[in-house]
N, C-alpha and C positions, 0 to 999 in steps of 0.2 A: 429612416436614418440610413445612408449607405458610410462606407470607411471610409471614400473619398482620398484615399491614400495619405491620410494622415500619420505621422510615425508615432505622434506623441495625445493621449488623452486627457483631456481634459480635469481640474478636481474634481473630485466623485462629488457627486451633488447630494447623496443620501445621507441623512444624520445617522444611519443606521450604521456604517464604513466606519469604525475605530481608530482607522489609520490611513494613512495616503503611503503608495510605494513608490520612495521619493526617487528612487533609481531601479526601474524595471529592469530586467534581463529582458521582457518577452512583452511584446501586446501584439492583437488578438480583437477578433469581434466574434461574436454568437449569435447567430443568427436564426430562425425560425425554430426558438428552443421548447422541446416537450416535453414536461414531465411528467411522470407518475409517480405518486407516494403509496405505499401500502406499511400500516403498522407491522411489526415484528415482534416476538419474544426479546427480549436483552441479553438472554444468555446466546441466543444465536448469533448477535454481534459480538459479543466478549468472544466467541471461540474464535474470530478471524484476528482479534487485535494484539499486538506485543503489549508488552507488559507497560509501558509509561502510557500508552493513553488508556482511556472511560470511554463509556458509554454516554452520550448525550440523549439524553430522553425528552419525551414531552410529556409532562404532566405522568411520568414512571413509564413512558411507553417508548420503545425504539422503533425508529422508521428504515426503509429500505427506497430507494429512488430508482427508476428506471429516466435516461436524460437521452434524448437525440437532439442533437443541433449541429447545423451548417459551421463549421471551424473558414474564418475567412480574414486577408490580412493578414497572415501571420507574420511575424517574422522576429529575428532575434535584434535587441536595439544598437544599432549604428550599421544594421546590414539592412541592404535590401533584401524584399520579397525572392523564396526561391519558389520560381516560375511553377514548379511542377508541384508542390507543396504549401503554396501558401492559400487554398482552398481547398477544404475535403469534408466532409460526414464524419460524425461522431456519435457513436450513442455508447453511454457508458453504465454500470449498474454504482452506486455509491450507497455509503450512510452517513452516520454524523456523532461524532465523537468530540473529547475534549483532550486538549496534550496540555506539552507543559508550557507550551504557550498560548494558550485558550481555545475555544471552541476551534472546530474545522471540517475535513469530510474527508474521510475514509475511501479509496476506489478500489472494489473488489476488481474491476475489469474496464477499460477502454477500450472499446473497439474503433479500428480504421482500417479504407483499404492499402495506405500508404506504406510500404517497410519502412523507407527513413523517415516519418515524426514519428513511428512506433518504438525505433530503434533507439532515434536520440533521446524520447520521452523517457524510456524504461534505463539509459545510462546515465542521462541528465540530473533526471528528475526520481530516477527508481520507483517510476508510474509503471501498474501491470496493462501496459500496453500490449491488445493484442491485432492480428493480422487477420481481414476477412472482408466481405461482402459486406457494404454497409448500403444503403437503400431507401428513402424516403418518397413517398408519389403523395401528389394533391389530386383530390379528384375533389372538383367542388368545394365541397366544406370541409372535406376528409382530410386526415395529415395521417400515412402509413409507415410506419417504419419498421425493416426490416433487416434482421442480422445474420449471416450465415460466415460463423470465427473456423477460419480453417487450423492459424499457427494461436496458440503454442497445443491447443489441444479443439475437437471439433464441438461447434456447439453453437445451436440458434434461439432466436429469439424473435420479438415484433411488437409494437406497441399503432394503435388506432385511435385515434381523437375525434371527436367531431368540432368545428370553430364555426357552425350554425349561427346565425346571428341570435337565434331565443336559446345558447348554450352560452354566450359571450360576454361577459359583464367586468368591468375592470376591479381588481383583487385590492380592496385598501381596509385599513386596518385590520387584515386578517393578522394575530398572531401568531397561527399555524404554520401560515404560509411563511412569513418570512423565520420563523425559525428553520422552515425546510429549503427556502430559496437562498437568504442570506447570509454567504456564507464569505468567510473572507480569510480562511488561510486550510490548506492540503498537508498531510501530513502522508508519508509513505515509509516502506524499510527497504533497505537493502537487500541482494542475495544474503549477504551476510548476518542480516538483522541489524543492522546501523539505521536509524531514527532517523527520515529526512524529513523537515518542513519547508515551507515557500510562504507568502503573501503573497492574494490574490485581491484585487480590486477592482470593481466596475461601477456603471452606473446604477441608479436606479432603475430596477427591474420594471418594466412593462407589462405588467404582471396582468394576464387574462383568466378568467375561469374557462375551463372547456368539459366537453361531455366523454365519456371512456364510453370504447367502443369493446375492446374487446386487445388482447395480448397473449402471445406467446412469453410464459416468465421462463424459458429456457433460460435464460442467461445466468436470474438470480438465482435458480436452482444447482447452477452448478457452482455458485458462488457459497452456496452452502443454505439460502433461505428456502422457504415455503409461503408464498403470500396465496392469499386468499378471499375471495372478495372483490369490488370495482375499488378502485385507490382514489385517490386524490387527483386530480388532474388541472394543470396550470398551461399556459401556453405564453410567449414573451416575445415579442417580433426581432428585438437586436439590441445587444449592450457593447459597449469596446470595453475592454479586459488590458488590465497591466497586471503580469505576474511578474515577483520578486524575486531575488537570488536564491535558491534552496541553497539550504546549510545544515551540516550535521548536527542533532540534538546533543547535547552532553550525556555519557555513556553513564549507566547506574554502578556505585563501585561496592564490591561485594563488602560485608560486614559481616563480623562471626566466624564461624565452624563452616567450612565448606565443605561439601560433597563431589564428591568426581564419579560419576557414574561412566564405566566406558562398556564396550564388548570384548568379554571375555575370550570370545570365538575367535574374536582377530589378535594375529600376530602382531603385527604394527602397534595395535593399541595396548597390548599387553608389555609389548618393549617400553614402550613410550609410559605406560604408569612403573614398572620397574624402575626407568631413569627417574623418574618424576619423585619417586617414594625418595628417594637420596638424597631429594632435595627440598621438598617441600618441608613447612616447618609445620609443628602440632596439630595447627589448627583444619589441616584437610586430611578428610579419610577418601580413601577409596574403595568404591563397590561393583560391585557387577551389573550393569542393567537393568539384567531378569530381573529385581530385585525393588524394583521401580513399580512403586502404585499409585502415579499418576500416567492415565491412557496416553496424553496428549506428550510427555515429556518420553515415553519408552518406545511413542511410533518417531519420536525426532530421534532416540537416542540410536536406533537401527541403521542413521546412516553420519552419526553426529555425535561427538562428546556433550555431555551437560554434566551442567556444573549448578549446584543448589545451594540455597544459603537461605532460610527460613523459608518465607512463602517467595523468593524470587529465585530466576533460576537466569543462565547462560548456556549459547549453543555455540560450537564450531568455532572460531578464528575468537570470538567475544571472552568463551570457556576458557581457552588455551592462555589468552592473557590474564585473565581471571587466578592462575592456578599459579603462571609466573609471577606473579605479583606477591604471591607468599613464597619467593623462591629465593629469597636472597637478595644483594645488590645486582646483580649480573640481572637477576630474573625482572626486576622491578623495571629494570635499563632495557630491559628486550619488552617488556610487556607496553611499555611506551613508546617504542619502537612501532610496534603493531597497530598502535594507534595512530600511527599516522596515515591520514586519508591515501593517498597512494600505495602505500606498504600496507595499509590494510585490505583493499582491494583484490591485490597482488596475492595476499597472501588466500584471502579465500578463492582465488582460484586454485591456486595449490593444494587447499586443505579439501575443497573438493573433488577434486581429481584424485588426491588421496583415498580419500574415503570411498569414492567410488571405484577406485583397484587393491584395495586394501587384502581382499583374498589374495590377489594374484602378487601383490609384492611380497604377503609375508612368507607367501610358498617360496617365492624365487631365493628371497634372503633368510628362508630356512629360521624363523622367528618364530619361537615359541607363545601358545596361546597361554591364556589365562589361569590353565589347570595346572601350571608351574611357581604362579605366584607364591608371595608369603602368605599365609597364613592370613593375616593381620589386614588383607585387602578386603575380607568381606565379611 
């Protein structure tokens, strides 16, 4: 199959597809795609995901994928191809979870050597697009691929197949495989923790078995897994791809007794619950961090407010409107304020740039830390 510079794909032929993306933003071909599966613990994917999506399992087991494929065709719909961009290398690490709008795939990492689709991918899409050496060679039967991620942090990787004609056999009714191959919508989060999904749609997978040679899981390791073992290994010659509009998930709204956990240490933040105590109604207390025994919620809280409410919680720009919401008419009118996709953006850059000078402004404006509060804060 070549793209043929087609703009528009064809209906998906699979009964597998849910849905058709009757108005793409994006299509796209894949082309010599390779994968790797290796089983996982669950709880090692629950530690990377926000709180509205699960864990998609097989039969109680979670997967981990290593993916490289030729990115070809690109382009955005009603634009032409850009020249320098609309072919590149891809290898990405992924898993597979379920939101609130059904199954989909999790990406701890996309590597390319491009800046702008990593750029536009990670503000577009709020994909962790990253910048590096991407690398695949055929020698014979062999399919190698090779990663060397210089931005946002260094880290390599490589995956080896063999497509031997006695390793090659076409994949049909496996249903392993297509619960790991067929996948039809991405979910991602913001800097800010905002929920984004998309639909994703192609053809039917060309689905091959292939032989595992041998891999570098640099990748997945620094994505937080440990695989172990030859994985699973698929190989696919080319599908054309139409991805759909990403759109914000609908935000979870706090219920009950709230908590305000902030840093005591910091001025800024101990002004900021002082204002806050004035206003808030009954139902939120406020405490001091240290005080926090969850790991995962007091390594956020060291550069971030959180906010708790039974077993769910809120960070950063999410918290703040969280907290104005029990504040009154004004607070309820600013906390929807926040909410708005551009004003929220806006605002998490602000509230990081806060937090990350928050020593140095509360010196400058002479703001007293936490050891001054009421009483009643902790």
């Amino acid at each position: 199959m070549t793209s043929g510079g087609a703009n528009e794909l064809e209906e998906p032929r699979s009964p597998l597809c849910p849905h058709v993306v009757t108005r793409p933003v994006m299509t796209q071909v894949w082309r010599d795609v390779t994968f790797a599966h290796w089983p996982v613990p669950v709880a090692d994917v629950e530690a990377l995901l926000p709180a509205d999506l699960e864990v998609d399992t097989w039969n109680g087991q979670a997967w981990v994928s290593l993916v490289g494929f030729e990115m070809d065709a690109l382009r955005l719909r009603g634009f032409p191809a850009i020249p320098t961009t609309h072919q590149f290398l891809e290898f990405n690490v992924r898993t597979y979870v379920v939101g609130p709008e059904g199954p989909g795939v999790w990406f701890c990492s996309l590597d390319v050597a491009q800046w702008l689709p990593a750029l536009v991918a990670r503000v577009g899409f709020a994909l962790p697009y990253d910048k590096g050496a991407v690398d695949v060679a055929h020698d014979r039967s062999r399919v190698v691929w090779t990663v060397d991620r210089t931005w946002p942090e260094r880290a390599q990787g490589s995956l080896a197949v063999s497509l031997d004609d006695d390793d090659v056999a076409p994949v049909v009714d496996d249903a392993l495989a297509t619960f790991l191959t067929s996948r039809w919508r991405l979910y991602a989060t913001t800097r800010g923790g905002r929920l984004v999904t998309a639909p994703v749609e192609h053809e039917p997978w060309p689905l091959t078995s292939a032989r595992f040679i041998g891999a570098d899981t640099g990748l997945a390791a620094v994505a937080g897994f440990t695989v172990d073992g030859d994985p699973i290994v698929h190989h696919a010659s080319a599908v054309r791809v139409r991805v759909g509009l990403p759109k914000f998930l609908p935000r979870r709204r706090a219920r009950g007794p709230l908590t305000v956990w902030f840093d005591e240490d910091c001025g800024v933040c101990s002004a900021s619950v002082r204002w806050l105590m004035q206003r808030t109604d009954s139902s939120v207390t406020f405490r001091p961090n240290r005080e926090l025994d969850d790991p995962a919620l007091l390594a956020t809280s060291s550069d971030a407010i959180v906010v708790t409410a039974g077993d769910e919680s809120w960070t950063a720009v999410d918290a703040v409107a969280t907290i104005l919401e029990r504040s009154g008419r004004l607070g309820r009118f600013a906390a929807s304020g926040l909410r708005f996709p551009g004003v929220y953006g806006l605002a998490g850059v602000v509230y990081r740039w806060v937090a990350a000078n928050r020593a140095r402004l509360s010196a400058r404006l002479g703001l007293a830390a936490g050891c001054e509060l009421p009483k009643s804060t902790s």
